[in-house]
C-alpha positions as CSV (number, residue, x, y, z in Angstrom):
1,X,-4.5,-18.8,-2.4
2,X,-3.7,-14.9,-3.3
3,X,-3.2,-13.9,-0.1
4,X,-1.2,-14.9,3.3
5,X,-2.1,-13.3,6.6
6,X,1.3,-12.4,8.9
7,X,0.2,-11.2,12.3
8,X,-3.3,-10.6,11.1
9,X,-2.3,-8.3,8.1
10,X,-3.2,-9.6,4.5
11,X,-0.1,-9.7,2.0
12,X,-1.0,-10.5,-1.5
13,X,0.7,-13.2,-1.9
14,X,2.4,-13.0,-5.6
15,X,4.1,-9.8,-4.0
16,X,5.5,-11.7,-1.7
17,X,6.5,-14.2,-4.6
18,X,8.1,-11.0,-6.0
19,X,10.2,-10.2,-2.9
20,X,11.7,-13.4,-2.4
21,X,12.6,-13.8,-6.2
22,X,13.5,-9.9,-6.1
23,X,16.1,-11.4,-2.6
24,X,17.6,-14.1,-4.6
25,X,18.1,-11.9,-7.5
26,X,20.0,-9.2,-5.7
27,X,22.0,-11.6,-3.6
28,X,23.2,-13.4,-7.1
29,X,24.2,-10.4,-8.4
30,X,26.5,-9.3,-5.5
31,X,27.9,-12.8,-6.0
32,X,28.2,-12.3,-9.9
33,X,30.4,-9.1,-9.1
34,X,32.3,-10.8,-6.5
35,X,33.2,-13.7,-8.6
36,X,34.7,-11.1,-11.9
37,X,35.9,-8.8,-9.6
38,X,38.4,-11.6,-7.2
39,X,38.1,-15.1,-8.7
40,X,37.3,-15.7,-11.9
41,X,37.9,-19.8,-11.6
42,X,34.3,-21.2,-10.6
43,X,35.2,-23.9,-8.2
44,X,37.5,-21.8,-6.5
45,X,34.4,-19.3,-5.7
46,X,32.1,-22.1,-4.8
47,X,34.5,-23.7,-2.6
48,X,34.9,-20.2,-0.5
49,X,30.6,-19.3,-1.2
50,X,30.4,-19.2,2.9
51,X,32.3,-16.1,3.4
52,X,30.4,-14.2,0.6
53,X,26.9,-15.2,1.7
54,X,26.4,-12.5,4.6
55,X,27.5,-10.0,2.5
56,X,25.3,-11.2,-0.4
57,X,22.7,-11.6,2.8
58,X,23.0,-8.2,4.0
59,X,23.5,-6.5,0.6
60,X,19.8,-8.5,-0.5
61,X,18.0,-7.4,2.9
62,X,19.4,-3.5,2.5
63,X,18.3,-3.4,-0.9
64,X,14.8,-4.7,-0.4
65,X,14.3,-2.9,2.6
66,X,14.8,0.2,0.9
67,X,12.2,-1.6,-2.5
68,X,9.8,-1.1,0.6
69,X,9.9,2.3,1.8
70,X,10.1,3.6,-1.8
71,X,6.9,1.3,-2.8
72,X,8.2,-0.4,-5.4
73,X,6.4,-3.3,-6.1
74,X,3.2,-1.7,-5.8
75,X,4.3,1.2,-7.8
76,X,3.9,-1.7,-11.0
77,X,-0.2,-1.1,-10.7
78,X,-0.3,2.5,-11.1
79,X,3.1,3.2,-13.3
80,X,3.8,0.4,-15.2
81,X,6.9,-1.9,-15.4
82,X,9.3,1.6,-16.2
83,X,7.8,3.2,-13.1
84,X,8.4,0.0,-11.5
85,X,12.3,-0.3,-12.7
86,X,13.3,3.6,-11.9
87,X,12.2,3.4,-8.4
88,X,14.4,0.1,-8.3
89,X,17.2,2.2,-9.7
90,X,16.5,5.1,-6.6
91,X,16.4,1.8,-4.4
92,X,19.6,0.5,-5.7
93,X,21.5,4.1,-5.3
94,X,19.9,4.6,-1.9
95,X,21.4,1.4,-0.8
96,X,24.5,1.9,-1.9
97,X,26.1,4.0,1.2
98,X,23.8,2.2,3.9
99,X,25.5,-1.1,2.7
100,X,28.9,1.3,3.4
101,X,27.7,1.8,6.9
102,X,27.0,-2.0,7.3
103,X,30.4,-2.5,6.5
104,X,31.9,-0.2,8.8
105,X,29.6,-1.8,11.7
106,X,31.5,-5.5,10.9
107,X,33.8,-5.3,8.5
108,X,35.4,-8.8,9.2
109,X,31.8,-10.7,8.5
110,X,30.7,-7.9,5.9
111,X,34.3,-8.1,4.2
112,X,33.1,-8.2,0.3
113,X,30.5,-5.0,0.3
114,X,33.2,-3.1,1.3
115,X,35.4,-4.3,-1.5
116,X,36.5,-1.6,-4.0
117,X,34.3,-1.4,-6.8
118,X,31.8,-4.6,-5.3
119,X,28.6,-2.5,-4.8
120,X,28.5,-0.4,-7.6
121,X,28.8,-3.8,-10.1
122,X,26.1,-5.4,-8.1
123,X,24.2,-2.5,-7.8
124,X,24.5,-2.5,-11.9
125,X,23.9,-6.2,-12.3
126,X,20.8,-6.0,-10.0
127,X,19.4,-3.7,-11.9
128,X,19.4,-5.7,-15.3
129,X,18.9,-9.1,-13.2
130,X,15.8,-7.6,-11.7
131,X,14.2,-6.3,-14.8
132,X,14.6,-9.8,-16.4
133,X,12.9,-11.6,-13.5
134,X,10.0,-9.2,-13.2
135,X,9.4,-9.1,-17.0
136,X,9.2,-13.4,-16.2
137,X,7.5,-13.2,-13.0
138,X,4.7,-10.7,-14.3
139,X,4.3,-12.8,-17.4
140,X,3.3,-15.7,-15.7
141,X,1.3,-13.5,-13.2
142,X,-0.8,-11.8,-16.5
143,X,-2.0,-15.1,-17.0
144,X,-3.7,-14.8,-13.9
145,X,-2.1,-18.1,-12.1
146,X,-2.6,-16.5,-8.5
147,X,-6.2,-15.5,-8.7
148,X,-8.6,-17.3,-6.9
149,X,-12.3,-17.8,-8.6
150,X,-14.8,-16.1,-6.6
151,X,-18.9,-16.3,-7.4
152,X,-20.9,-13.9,-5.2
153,X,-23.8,-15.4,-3.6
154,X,-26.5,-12.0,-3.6
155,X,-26.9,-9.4,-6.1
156,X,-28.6,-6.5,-3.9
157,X,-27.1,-3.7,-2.0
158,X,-23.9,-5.1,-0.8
159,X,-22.9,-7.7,-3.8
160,X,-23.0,-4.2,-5.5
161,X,-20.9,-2.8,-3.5
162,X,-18.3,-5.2,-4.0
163,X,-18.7,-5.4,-7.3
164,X,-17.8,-1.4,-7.6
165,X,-15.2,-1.0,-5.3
166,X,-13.7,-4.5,-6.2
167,X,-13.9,-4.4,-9.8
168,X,-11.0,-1.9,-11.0
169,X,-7.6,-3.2,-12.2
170,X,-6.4,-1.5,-9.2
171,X,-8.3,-3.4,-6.1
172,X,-8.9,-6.8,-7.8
173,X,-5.6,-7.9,-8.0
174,X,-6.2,-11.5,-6.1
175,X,-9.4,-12.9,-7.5
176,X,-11.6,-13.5,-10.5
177,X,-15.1,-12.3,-10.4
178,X,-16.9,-15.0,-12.2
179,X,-20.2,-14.1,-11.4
180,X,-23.4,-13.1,-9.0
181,X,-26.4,-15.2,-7.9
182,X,-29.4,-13.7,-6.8
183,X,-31.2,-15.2,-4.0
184,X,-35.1,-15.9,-4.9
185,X,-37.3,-12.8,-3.8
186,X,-34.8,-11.0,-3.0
187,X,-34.2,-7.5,-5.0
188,X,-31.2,-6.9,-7.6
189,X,-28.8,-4.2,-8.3
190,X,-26.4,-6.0,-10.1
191,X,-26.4,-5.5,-14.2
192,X,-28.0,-8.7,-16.0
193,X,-24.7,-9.3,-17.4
194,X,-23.1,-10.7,-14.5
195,X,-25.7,-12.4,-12.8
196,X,-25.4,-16.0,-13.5
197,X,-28.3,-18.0,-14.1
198,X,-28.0,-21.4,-12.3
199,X,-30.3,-24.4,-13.2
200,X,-30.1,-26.5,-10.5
201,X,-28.3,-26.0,-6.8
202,X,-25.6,-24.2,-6.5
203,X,-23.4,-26.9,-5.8
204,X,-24.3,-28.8,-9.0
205,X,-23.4,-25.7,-10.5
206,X,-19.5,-25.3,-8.5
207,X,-19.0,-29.2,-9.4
208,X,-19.7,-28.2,-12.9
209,X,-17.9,-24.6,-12.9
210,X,-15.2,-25.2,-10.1
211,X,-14.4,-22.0,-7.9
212,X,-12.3,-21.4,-5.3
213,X,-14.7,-19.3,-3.1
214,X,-18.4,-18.4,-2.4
215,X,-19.1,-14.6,-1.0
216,X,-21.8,-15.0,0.9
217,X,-23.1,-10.7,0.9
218,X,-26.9,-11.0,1.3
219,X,-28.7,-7.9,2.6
220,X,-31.0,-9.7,4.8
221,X,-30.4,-13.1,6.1
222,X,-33.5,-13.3,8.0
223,X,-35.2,-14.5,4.3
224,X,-33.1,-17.7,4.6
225,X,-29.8,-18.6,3.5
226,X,-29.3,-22.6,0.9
227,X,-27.0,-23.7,4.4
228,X,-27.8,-27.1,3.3
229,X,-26.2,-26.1,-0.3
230,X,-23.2,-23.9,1.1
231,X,-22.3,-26.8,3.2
232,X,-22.6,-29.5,0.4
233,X,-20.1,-26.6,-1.5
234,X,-17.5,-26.9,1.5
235,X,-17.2,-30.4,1.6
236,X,-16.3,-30.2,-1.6
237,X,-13.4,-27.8,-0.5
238,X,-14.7,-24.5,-1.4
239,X,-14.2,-21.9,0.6
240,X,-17.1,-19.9,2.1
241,X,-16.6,-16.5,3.5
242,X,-18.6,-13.3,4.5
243,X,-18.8,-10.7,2.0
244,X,-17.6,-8.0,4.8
245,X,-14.7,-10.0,5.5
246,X,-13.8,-10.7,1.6
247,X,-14.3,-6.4,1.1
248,X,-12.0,-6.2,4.5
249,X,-9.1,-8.7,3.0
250,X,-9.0,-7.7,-0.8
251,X,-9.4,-4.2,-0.2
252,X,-7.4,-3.8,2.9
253,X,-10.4,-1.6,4.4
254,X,-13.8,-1.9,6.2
255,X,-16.9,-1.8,4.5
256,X,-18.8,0.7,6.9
257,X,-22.3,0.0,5.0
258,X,-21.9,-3.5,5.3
259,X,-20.5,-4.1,8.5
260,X,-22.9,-4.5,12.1
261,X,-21.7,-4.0,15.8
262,X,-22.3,-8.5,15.6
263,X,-19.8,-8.8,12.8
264,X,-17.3,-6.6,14.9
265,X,-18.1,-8.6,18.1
266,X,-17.5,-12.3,16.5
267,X,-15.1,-11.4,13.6
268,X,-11.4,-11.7,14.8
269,X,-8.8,-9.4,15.2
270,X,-9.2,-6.0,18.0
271,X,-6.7,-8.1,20.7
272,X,-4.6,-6.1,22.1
273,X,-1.5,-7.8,24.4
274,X,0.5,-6.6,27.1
275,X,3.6,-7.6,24.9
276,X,2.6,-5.9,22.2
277,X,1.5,-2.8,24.1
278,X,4.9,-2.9,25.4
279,X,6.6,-3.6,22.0
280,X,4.6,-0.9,20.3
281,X,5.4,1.8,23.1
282,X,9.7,0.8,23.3
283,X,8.6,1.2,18.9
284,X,7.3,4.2,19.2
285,X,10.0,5.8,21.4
286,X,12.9,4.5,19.4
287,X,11.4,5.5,16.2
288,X,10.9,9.2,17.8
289,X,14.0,9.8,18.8
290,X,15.5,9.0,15.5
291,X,13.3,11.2,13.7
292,X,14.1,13.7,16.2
293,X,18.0,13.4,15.6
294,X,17.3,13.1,11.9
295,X,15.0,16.1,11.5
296,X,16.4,18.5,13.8
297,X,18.1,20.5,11.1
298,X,15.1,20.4,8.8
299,X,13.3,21.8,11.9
300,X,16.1,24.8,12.7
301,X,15.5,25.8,9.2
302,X,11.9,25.9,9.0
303,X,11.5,27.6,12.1
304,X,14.2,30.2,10.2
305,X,11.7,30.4,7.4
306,X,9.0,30.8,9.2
307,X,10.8,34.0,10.8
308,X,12.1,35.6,7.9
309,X,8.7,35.0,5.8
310,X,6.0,36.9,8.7
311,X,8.6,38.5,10.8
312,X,10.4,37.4,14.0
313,X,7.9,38.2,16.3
314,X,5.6,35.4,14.5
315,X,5.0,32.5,16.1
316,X,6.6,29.3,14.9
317,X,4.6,26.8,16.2
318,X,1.1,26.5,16.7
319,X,-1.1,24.1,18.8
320,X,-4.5,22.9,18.6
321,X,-7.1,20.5,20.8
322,X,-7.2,17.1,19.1
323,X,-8.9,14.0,20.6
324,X,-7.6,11.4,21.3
325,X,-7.0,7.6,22.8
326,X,-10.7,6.7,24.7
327,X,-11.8,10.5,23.6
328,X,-9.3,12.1,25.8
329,X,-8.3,15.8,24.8
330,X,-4.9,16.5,24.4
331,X,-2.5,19.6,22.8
332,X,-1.3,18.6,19.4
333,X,1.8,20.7,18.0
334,X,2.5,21.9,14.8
335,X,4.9,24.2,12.4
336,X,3.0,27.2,12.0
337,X,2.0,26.8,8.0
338,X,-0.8,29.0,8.2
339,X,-1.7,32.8,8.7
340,X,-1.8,34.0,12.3
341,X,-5.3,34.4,11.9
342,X,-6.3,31.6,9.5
343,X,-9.6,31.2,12.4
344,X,-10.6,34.1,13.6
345,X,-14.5,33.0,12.5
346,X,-14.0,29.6,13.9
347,X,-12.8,25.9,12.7
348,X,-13.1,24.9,9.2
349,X,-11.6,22.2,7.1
350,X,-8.3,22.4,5.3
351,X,-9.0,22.5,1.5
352,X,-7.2,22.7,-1.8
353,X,-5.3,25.8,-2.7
354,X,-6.2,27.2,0.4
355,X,-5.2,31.0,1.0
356,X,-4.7,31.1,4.0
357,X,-1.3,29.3,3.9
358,X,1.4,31.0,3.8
359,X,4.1,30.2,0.9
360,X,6.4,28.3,3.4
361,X,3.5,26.7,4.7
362,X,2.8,25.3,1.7
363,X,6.2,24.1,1.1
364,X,6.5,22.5,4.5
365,X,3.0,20.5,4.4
366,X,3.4,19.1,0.7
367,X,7.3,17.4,2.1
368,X,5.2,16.9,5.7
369,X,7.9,18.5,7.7
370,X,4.6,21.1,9.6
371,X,4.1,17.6,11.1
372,X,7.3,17.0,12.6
373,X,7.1,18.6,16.2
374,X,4.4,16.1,17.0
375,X,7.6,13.6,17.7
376,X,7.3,15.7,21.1
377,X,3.7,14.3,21.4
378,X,4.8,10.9,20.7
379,X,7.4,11.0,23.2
380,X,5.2,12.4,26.1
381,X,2.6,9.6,25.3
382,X,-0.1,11.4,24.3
383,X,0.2,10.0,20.6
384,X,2.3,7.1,18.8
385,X,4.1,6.9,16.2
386,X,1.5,4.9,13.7
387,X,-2.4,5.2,14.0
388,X,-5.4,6.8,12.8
389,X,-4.9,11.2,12.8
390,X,-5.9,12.9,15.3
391,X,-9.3,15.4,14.8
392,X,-10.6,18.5,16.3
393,X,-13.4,17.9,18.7
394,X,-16.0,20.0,17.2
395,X,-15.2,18.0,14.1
396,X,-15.0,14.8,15.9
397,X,-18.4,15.9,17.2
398,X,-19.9,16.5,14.0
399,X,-18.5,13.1,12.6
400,X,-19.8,11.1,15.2
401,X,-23.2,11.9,14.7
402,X,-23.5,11.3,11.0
403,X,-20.6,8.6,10.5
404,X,-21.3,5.2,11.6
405,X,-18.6,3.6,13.9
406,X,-16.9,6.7,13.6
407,X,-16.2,7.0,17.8
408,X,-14.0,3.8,17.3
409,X,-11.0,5.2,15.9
410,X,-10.3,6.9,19.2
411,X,-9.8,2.8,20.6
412,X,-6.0,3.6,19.9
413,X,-3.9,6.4,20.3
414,X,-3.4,8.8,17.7
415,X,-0.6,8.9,15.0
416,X,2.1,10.6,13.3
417,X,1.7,8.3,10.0
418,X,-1.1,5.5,10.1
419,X,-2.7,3.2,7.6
420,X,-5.6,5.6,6.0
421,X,-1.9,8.2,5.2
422,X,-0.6,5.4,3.2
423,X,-3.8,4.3,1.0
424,X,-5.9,7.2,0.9
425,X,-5.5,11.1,-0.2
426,X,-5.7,14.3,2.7
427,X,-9.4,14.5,3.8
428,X,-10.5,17.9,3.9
429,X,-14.6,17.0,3.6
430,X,-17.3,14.4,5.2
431,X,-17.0,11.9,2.7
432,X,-13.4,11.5,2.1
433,X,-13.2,11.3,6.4
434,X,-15.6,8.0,5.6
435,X,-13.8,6.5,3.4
436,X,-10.7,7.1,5.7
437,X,-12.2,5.6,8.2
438,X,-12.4,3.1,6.3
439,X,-8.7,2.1,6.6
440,X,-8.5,3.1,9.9
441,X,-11.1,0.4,11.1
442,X,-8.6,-2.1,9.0
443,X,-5.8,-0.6,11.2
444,X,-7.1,-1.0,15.0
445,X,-8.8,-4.3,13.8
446,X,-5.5,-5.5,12.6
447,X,-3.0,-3.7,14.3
448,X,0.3,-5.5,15.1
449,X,4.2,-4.9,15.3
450,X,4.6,-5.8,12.0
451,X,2.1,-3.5,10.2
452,X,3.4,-0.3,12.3
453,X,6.5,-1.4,10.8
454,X,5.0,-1.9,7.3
455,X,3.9,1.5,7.7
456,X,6.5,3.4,9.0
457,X,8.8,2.2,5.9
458,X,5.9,3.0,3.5
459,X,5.8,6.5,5.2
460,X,9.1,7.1,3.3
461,X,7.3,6.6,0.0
462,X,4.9,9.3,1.1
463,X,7.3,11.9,2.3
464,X,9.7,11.6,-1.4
465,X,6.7,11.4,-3.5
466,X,4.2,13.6,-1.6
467,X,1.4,11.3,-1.7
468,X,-1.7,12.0,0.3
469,X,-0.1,15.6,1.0
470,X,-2.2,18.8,0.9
């Protein structure tokens, strides 16, 4: 299987591999420096291995901790094993003095990462150790070991629709494609070249060609689905899923087109508990304040800038009508990064190069520090820390009408940072607010402590490398 599911949230599961390996590796490595830096004699260090291992523990956790928020392990897709290694190296760095501050908090149990000269050698192993693993792990990854064999069951609308979001090196990192089969009478949009032509029942054909998993995406079910065959094929211990919920788990997103109000009624996921209501508020709080005590010089400074740049009798902040939790209206507040009168002929969309912000302005929304007096909306309630943004209501208006669904994002408050930040670029036009909704659908279906965590760790990736910003 290529994927595990932790509190409802699909991890591909040879990154997880990765993480374990990438713990072991780093905790080694604090014990490699440990051992040339005080013992030297082997049996002497194994005999006294208890009091290194919470350091070694701590020192592992810190490291990958920090792996996360800088994206890491995804950044391999996108910029290859180099990109990869020099984020490891920022990771390692990063680590270094938060490590120093773990020491001070307990210095008896932490003893060895405050040891002079210990975390910089480990820091240097682990980046040598790590490159060496990876380079092994991804070599036996490249020979496709954790994919799954998937053949599609349809080959109209939505089969095609997997097949061209699903298809890139980029999304179809847990499965191998090994073909569509059309359903008799029923219309095809898939090329010729991947339909597979089965003589027989399909599960002569499985016993013949093993998979791992049938995608059942037919447009119209009401024409009548082989049940009689699919359920011969799962007593033979294939798996059968829905194509929406196969587009949902491998690309981390709702298929709008193919999903109906009945798959959103009976699939699982939109359970909301008082625990994690409560969890998720005492979250959202904590995580405010911090930001708050963390950003409050970045925020005296860009109010300065905002002064000196259009005068002191400018306005620093602005605030605007957003909609939010079960369509309530609320005041959403902002650094100023645009004219004074960037609408004096009404609303219109943000868009690329646009002139009406000002040079700070632009500065402030590419790092995402315009965004940072909405910790004051977190902490009044009226938004949380993680969930989908917040729109206008005459856009919200507009979207409603033309974007299926699009009225369920307001199911859950609004957020700072949310799922649709992490995986997709600024909207600033109809579409791109589809395909955003997209992830946002994932989000309130799948919503848990541990993805608001997930996310608020990945938000550091976005800040540091402006993804997503506009």
């Amino acid at each position: 299987m290529a994927h595990v599911r932790l509190f409802r949230h699909y991890i591909h599961l040879p990154y997880v591999i990765l993480g374990l390996i990438d713990f072991l590796v780093l905790a080694f490595a604090l014990a490699l420096a440990v051992f040339f830096r005080y013992f030297g004699d082997l049996s002497f260090f194994l005999d006294n291995l208890n009091f290194m291992l919470p350091s070694a523990i701590v020192f592992s956790a810190i490291n990958l901790l920090v792996m996360v928020a800088l994206g890491v392990h995804q950044s391999r897709l996108e910029e290859g094993m180099s990109g990869m290694m020099l984020r490891t190296i920022m990771a390692l760095i990063i680590s270094i003095p938060l490590c120093g501050f773990a020491y001070l908090l307990a210095q008896d149990l932490f003893w060895y990462i405050g040891a002079s000269g210990v975390l910089t050698t480990a820091s240097v192993f682990g980046v040598f150790l790590l490159g060496i693993a990876r380079a092994l792990f991804f070599a036996i990854v490249g020979k496709e070991s954790f994919k799954r064999k998937v053949l599609v069951l349809g080959a109209g609308f939505r089969a095609r629709q997997i097949h061209e979001d699903l298809r890139t090196p980029f999304n179809r990192k847990g499965f191998i494609l090994t073909g569509f089969v059309p359903l008799p009478s029923a219309p095809v949009e898939i090329s010729e070249e991947y339909l597979l032509n089965i003589r027989g029942t399909l599960h002569q054909h499985i016993i013949k060609h093993p998979v791992d998993e049938i995608v059942v995406a037919v447009d119209d079910r009401r024409n009548g689905l082989p049940m009689e065959d699919l359920l011969e094929c799962k007593m033979e211990g294939v798996k059968i899923v829905d194509g929406a919920s196969f587009y949902e788990r491998e690309s981390r997103k709702v298929a709008l087109e193919m999903v109906t109000p009945g798959w959103l009624v009976f699939s699982d996921g939109f359970t909301v508990s008082s625990v994690f209501g409560f969890g998720k508020r005492s979250m959202d709080i904590l995580a405010a304040i911090t930001l708050l005590l963390v950003g409050l010089p970045l925020m005296v400074l860009t109010a300065i800038a905002i002064k000196i740049e259009d005068g002191l009798k400018a306005p620093v902040f602005y605030s605007q009508e957003r909609v939010g939790l079960n369509g309530s209206v609320f005041k959403v507040y902002k650094f100023r990064s645009m004219t004074t009168d960037a609408e004096k002929n009404g609303a219109v969309w943000a868009s690329r190069n646009d002139a009406r912000v000002t040079r700070v302005g632009e500065f402030i929304r590419k790092v995402r520090i315009d965004e940072l007096p909405q910790i004051f909306n977190v902490l009044n309630g009226t938004m949380a820390f993680v969930g989908p943004r917040p729109e206008r209501p005459v856009f919200v208006e507009q979207l409603s009408e033309k974007i299926p669904f699009y009225s369920e994002r307001h199911r859950v408050k609004p957020g700072l940072t949310g799922w649709a930040q992490l995986c997709f670029a600024y909207a600033d036009n109809e579409e791109d607010t589809r395909e955003k909704l997209r992830y946002d659908l994932y989000y309130i279906k799948n919503q848990s402590l541990l993805l608001d965590i997930l996310i608020i760790i990945q938000t550091v990736e976005v800040v540091l490398f402006k993804k997503g910003s506009r």
